[in-house]
Backbone as ProteinMPNN parsed JSONL, in Angstrom:
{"seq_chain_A": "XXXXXXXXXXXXXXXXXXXXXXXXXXXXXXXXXXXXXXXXXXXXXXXXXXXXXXXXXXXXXXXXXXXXXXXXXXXXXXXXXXXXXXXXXXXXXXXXXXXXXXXXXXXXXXXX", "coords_chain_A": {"N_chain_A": [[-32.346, 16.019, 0.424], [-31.272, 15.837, -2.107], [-33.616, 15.005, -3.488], [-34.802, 17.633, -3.912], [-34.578, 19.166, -6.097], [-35.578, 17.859, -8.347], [-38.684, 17.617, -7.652], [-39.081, 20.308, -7.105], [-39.353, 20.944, -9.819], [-41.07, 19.495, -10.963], [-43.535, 20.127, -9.998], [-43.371, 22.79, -10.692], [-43.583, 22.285, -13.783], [-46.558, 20.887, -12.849], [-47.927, 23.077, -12.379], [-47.751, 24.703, -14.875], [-49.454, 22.993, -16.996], [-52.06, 23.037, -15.761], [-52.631, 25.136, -16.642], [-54.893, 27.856, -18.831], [-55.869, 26.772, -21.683], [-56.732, 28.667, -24.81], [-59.046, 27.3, -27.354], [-58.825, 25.761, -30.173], [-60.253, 26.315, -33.623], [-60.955, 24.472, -36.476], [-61.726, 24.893, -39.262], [-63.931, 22.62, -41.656], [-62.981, 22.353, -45.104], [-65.045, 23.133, -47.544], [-67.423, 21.098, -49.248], [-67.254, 19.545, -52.443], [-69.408, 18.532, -54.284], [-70.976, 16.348, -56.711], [-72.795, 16.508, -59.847], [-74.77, 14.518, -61.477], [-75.55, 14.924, -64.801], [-78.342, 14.233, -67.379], [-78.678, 11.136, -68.692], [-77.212, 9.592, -71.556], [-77.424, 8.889, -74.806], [-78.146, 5.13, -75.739], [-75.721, 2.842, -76.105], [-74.431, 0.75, -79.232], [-75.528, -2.517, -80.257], [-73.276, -5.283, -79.091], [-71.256, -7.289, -81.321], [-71.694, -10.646, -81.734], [-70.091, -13.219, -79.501], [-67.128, -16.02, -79.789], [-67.69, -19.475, -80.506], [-66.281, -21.289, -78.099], [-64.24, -23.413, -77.238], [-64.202, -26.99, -77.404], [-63.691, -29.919, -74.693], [-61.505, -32.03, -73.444], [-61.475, -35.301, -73.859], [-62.305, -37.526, -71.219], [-60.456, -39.596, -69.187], [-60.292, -42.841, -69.125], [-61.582, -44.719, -66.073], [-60.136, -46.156, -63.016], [-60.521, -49.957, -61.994], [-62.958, -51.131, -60.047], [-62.791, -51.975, -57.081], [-63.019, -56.303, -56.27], [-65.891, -57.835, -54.781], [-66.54, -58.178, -51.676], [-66.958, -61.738, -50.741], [-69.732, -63.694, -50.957], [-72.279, -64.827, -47.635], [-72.765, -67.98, -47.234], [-75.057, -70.541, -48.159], [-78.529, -71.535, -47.206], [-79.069, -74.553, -45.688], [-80.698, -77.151, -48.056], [-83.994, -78.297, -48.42], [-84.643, -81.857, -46.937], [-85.563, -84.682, -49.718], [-87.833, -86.05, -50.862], [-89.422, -89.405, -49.868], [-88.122, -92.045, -51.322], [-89.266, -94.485, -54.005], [-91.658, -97.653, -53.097], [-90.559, -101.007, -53.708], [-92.393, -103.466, -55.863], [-93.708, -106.448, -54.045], [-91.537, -109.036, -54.0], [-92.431, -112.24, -56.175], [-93.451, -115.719, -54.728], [-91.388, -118.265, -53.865], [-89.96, -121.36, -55.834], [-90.872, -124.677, -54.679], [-88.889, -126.437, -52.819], [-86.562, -129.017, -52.929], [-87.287, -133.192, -52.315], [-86.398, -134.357, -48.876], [-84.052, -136.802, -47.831], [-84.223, -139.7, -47.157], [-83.822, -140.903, -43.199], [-81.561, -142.713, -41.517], [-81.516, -145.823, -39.624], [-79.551, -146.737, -36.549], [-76.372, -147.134, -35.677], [-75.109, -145.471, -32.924], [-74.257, -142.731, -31.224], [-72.868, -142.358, -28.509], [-72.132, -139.589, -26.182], [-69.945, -139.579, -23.356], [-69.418, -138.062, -20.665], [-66.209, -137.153, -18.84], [-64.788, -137.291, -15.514]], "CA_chain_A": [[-31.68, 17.077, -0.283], [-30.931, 15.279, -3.103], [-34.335, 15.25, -4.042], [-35.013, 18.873, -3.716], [-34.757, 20.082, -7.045], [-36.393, 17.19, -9.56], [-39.797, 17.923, -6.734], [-39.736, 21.603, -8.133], [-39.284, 21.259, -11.313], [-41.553, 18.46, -11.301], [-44.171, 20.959, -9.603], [-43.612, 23.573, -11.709], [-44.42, 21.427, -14.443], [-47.733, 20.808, -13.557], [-48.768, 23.868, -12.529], [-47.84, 25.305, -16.066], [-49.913, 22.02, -17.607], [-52.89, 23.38, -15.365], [-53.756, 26.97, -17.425], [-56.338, 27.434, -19.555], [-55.423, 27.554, -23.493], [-57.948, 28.87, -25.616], [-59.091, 25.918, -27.832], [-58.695, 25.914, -31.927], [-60.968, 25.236, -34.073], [-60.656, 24.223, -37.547], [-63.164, 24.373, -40.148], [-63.641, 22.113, -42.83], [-63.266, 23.028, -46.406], [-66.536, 22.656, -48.115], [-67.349, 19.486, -50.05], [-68.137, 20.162, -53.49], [-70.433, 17.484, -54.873], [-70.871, 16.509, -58.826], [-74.562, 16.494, -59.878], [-74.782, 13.889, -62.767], [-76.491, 15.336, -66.079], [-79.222, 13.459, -68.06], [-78.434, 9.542, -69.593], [-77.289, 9.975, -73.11], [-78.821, 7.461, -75.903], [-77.544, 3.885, -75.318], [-74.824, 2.468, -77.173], [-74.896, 0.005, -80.182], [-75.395, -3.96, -79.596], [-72.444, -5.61, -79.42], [-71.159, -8.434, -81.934], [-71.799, -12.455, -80.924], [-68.647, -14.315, -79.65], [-67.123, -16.746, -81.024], [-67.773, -20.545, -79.601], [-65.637, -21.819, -76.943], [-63.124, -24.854, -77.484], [-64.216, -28.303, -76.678], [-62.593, -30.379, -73.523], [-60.417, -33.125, -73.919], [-61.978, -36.637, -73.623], [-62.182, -37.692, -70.015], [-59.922, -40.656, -69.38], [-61.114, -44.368, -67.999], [-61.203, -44.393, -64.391], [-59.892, -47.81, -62.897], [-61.28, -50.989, -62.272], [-63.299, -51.446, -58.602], [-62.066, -53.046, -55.835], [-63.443, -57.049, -55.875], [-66.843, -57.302, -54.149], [-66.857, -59.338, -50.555], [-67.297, -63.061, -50.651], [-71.345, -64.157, -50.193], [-72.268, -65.712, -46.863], [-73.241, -69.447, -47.134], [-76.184, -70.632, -48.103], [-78.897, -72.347, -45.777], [-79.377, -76.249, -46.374], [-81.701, -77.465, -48.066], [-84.868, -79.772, -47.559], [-84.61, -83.438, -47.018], [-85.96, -85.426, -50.572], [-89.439, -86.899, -50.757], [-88.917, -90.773, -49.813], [-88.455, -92.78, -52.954], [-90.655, -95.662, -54.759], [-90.727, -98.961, -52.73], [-90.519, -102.239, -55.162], [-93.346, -104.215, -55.802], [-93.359, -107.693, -53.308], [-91.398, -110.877, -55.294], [-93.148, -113.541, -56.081], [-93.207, -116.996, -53.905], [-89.963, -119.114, -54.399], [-90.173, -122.582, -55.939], [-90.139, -125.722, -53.445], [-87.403, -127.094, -52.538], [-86.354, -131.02, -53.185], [-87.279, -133.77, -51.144], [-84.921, -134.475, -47.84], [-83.353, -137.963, -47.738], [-85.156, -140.806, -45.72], [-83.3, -141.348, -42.291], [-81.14, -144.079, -41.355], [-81.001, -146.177, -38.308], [-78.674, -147.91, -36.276], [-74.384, -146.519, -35.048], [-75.332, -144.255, -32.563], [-72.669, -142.338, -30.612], [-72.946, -142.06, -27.272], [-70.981, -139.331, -25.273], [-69.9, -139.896, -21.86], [-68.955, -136.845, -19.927], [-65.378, -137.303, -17.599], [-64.588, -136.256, -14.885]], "C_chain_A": [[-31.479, 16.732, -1.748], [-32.172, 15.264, -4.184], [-35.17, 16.806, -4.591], [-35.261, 19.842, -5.495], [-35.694, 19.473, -8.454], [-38.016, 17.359, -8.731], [-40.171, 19.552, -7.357], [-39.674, 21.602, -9.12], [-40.237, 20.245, -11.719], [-43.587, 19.027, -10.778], [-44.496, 21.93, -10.77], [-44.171, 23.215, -13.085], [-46.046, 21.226, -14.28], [-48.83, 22.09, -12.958], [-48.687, 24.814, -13.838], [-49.019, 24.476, -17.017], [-51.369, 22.419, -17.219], [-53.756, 24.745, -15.805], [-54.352, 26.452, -18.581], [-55.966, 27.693, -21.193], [-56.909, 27.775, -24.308], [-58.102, 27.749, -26.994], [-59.121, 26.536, -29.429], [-59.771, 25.466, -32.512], [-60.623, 25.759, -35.866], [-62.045, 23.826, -38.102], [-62.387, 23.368, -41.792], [-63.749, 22.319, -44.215], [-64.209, 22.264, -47.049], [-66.18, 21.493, -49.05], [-68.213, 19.801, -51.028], [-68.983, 17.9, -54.262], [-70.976, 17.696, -56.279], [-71.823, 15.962, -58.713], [-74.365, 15.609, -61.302], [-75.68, 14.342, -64.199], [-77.542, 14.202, -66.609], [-78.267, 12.274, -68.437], [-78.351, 10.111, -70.546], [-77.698, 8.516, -73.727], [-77.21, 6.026, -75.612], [-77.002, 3.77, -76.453], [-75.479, 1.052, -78.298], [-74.77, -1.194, -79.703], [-74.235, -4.538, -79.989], [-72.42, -6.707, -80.719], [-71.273, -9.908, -80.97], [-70.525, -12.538, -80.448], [-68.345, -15.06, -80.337], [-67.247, -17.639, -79.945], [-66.588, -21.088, -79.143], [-65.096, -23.229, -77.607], [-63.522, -25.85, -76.919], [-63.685, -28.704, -75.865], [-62.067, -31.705, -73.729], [-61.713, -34.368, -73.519], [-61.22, -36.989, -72.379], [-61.404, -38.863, -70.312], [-60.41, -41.664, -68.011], [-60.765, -44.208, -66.798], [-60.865, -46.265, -64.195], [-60.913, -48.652, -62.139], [-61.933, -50.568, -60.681], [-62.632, -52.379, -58.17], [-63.228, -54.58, -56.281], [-64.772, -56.904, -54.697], [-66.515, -58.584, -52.678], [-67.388, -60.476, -51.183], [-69.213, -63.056, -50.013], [-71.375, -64.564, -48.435], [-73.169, -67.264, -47.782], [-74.59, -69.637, -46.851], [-77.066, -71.003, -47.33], [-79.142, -73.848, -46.678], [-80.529, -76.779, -46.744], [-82.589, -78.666, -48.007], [-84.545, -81.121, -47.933], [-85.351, -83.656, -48.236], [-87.165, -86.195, -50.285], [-88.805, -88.544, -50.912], [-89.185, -91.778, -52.037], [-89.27, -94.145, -53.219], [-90.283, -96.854, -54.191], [-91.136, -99.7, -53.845], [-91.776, -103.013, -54.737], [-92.502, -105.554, -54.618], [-92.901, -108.534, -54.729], [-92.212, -111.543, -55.14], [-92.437, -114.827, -55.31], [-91.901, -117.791, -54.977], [-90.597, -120.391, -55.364], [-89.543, -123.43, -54.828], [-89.312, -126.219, -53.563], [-87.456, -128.822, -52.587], [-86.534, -131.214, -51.721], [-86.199, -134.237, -50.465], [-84.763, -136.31, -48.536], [-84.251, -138.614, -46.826], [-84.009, -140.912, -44.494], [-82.832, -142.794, -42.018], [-80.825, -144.215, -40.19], [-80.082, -146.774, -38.008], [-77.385, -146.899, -35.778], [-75.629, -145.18, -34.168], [-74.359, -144.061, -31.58], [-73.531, -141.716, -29.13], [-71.858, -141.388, -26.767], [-70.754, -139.244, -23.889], [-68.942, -138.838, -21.377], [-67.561, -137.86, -18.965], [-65.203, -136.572, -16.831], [-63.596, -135.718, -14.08]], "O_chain_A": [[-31.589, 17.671, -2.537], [-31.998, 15.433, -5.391], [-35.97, 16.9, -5.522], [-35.933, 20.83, -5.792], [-36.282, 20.149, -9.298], [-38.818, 17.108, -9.631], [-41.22, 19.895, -7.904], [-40.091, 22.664, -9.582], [-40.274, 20.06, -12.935], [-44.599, 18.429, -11.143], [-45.462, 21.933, -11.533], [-45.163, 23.81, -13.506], [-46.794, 21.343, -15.25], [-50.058, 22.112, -13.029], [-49.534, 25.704, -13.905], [-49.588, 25.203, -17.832], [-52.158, 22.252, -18.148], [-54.865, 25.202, -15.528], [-54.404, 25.352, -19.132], [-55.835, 28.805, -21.704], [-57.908, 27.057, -24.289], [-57.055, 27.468, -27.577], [-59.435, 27.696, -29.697], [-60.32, 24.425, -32.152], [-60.245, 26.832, -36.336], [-62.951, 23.054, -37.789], [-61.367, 23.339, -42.48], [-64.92, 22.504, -44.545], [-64.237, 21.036, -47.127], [-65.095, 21.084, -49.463], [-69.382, 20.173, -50.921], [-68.818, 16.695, -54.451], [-71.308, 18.735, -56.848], [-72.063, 15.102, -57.866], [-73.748, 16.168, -62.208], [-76.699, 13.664, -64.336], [-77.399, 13.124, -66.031], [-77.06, 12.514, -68.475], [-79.09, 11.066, -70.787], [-78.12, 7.467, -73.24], [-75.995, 6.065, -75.419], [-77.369, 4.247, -77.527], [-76.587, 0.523, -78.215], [-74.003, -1.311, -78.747], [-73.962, -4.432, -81.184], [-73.524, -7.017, -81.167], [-70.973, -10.074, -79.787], [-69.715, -11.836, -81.054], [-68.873, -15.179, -81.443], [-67.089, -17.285, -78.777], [-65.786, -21.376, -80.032], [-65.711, -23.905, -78.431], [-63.279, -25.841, -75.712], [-62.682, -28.001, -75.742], [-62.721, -32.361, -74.539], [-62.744, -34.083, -72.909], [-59.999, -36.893, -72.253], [-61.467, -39.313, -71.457], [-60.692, -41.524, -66.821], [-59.743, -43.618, -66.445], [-61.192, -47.227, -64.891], [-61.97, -48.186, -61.714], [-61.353, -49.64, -60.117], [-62.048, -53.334, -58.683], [-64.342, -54.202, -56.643], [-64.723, -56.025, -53.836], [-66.296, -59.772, -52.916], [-68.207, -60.345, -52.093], [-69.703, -62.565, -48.996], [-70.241, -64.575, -47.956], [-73.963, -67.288, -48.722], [-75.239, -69.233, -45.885], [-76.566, -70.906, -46.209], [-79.321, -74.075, -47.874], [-81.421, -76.927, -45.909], [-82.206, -79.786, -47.668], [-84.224, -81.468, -49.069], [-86.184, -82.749, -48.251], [-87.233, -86.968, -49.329], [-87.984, -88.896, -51.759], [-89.846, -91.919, -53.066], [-89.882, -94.671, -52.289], [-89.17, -97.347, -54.376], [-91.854, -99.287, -54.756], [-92.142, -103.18, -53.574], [-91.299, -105.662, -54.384], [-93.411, -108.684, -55.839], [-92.843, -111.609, -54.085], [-91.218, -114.991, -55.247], [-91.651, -117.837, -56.182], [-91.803, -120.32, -55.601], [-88.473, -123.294, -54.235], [-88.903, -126.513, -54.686], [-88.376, -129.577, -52.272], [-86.347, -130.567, -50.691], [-85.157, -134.539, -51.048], [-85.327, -136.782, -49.523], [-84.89, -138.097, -45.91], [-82.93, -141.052, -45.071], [-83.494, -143.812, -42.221], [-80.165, -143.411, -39.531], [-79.518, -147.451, -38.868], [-77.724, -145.746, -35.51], [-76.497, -144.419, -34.596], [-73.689, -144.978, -31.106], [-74.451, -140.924, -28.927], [-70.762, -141.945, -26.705], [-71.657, -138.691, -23.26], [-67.761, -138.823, -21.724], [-67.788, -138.98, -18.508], [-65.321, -135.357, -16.992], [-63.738, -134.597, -13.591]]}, "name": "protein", "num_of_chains": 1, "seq": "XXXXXXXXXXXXXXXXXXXXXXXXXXXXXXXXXXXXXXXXXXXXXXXXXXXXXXXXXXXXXXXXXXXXXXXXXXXXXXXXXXXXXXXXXXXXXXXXXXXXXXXXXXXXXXXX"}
């Protein structure tokens, strides 16, 4: 019951939404379009400029970074052997010994 009356009116609704309207139409107002005339005579050449302002003097950029340390060299070759010495010459002889003397002789006798 309660629903009873938003069901017709909710009806009625779309059978009013359901007729036929006769449709509109709209025209568009014409589009006037501008036709350009002939080129007239070209104008006169302009004047030069004037020259442009110099730019400041760039300023020193800083130093570089230090470059990496070398690696280590490789070693190099052993030396060609050096000059042997001529041979010396023979000595001079040597003095004569002493003659031998006889006689004291030492006898040792093992203990035991």
């Amino acid at each position: 019951m309660n629903f009873t009356i938003p069901f017709v009116a909710l009806g009625a609704a779309l059978l009013v939404a359901a007729c036929e309207r006769p449709a509109v139409v709209v025209t568009p107002a014409p589009t006037v379009v501008a036709v350009p005339g002939p080129a007239g005579a070209p104008g006169a050449t302009g004047a030069t400029g004037e020259t442009g302002m110099s730019g400041a003097a760039a300023q020193k950029g800083d130093t570089g970074a230090t470059g990496a340390t070398g690696a280590t060299g490789t070693t190099g070759s052993t030396g060609a052997t050096g000059y042997t010495g001529a041979t010396g010459s023979t000595g001079a002889e040597g003095a004569q010994g002493q003659r031998g003397k006889t006689g004291d002789n030492i006898v040792v006798v093992p203990t035991r």
